[in-house]
C-alpha positions as CSV (number, residue, x, y, z in Angstrom):
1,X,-103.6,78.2,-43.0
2,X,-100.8,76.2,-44.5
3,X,-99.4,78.3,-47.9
4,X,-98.8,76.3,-51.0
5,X,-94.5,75.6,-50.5
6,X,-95.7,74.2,-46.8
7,X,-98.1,71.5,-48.4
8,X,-95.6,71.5,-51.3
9,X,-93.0,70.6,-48.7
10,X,-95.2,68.2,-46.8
11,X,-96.1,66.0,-49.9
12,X,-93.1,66.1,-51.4
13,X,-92.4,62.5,-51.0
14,X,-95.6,61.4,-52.8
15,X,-95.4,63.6,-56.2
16,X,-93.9,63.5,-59.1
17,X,-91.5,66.6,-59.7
18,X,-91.0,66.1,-63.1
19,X,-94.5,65.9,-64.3
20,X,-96.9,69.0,-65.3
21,X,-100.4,69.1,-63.9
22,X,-101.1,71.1,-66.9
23,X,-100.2,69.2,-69.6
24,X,-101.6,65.8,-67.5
25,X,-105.4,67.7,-66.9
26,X,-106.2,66.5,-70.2
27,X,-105.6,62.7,-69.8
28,X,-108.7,60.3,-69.4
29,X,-106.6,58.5,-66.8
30,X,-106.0,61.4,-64.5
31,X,-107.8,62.7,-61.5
32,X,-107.8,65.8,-59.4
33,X,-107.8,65.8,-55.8
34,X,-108.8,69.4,-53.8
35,X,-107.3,69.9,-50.7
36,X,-108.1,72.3,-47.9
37,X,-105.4,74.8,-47.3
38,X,-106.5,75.6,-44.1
39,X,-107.2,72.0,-42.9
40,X,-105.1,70.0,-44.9
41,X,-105.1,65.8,-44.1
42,X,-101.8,64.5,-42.5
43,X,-99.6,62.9,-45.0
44,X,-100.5,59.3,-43.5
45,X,-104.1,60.1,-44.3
46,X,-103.7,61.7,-47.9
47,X,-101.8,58.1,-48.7
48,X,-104.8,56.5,-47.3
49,X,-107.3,59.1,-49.6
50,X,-104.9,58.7,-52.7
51,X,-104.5,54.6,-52.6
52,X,-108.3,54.5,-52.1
53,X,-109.0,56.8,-55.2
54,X,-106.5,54.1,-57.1
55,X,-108.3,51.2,-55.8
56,X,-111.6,52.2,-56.7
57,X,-110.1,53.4,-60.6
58,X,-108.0,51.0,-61.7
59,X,-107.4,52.9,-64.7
60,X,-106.1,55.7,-63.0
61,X,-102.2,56.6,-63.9
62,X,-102.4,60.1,-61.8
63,X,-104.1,62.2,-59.8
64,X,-103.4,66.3,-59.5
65,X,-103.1,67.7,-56.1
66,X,-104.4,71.5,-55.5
67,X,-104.9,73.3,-52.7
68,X,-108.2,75.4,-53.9
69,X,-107.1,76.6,-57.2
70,X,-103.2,76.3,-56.9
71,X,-101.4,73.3,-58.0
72,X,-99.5,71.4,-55.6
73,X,-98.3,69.0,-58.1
74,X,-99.0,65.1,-59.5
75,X,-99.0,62.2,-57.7
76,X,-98.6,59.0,-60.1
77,X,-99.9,55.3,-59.1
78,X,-96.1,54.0,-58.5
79,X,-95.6,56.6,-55.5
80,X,-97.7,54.5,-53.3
81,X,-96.2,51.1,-54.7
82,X,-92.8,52.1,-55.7
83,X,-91.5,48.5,-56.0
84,X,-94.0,47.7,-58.9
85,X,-92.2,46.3,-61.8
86,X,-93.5,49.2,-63.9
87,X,-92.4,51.8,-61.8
88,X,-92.1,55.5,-62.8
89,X,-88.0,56.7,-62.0
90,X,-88.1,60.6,-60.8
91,X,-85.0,60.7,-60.3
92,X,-81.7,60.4,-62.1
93,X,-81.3,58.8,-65.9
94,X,-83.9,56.8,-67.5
95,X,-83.2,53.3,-65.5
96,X,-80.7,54.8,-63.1
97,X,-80.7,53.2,-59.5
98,X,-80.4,55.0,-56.1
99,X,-76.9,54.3,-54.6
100,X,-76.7,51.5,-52.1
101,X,-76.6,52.8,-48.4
102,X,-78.5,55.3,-46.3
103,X,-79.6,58.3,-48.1
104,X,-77.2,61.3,-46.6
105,X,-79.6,64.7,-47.6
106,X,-81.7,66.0,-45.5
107,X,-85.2,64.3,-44.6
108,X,-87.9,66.5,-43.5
109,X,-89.9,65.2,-39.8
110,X,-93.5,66.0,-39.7
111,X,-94.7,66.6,-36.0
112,X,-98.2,67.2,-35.1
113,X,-99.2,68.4,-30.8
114,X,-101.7,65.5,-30.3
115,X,-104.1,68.0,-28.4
116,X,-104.3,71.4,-30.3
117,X,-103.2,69.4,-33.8
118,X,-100.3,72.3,-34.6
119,X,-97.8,70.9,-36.7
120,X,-94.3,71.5,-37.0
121,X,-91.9,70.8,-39.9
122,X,-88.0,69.8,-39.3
123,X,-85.2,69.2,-41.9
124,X,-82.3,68.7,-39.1
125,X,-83.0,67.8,-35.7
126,X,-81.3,67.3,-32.4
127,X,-82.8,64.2,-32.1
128,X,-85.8,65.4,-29.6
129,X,-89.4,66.2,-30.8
130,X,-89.8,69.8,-30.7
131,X,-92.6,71.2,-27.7
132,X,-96.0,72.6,-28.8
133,X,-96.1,76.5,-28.7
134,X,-99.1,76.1,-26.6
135,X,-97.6,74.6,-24.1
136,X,-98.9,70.9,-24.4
137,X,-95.6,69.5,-24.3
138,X,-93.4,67.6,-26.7
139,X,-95.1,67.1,-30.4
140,X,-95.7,63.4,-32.0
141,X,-93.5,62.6,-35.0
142,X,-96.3,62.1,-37.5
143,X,-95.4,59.0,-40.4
């Protein structure tokens, strides 16, 4: 069972942080998409789940995320084509761009143990993948 800061943590990439679910639940162009805390989808296959739900509603600006009845947050159309003209900016000013170079905060690596599927999160490595705790060997960094 993965608790809501975990999936929070895990998604992070794909939402929003400035929007409200609440205040978006009453849109016509929004969507909400449960997911199972205790079996929740990789983040490779919720970008699969989340572009298909945008495909088949091209009307569709956002969808909610929960995990049963919490709020995990909002994912908008953009996050899974961020170089669309029309692009929402999270971050910064209104029309602000990210400095030029490699990005120097921390980046979380998602691991998964390709035979019992336990997953391990890491914000700062040593460079190796860590070792399942049930003895299957090294994990699988997970993209």
């Amino acid at each position: 069972m993965h608790t809501i800061d975990e999936l929070r943590l895990q998604y992070g990439e794909l939402m929003d942080h400035q929007a409200d679910s609440a205040g978006l639940a009453d849109g016509p162009a929004v969507a909400t998409l449960v997911l199972d805390p205790a079996d929740p989808p990789t983040r490779t296959a919720l970008r699969v789940r989340l572009t298909d739900l945008f495909v088949q509603q091209p009307d569709l600006a956002a969808v909610i995320l929960t995990a049963g009845e919490d709020p995990l947050g909002v994912v908008r159309r953009d996050a899974l084509q961020p170089d669309a003209p029309d692009a929402h900016r999270t971050s910064g000013a209104p029309g602000a761009q990210p400095m030029p170079g490699l990005p120097t905060r921390a980046r979380a690596q998602y691991y998964v143990c390709t035979h019992c599927q336990e997953s391990e999160i890491l914000l700062f490595g040593d460079g190796l993948p860590p070792q399942c705790p049930h003895g299957h060997g090294p994990m699988a960094e997970e993209e």
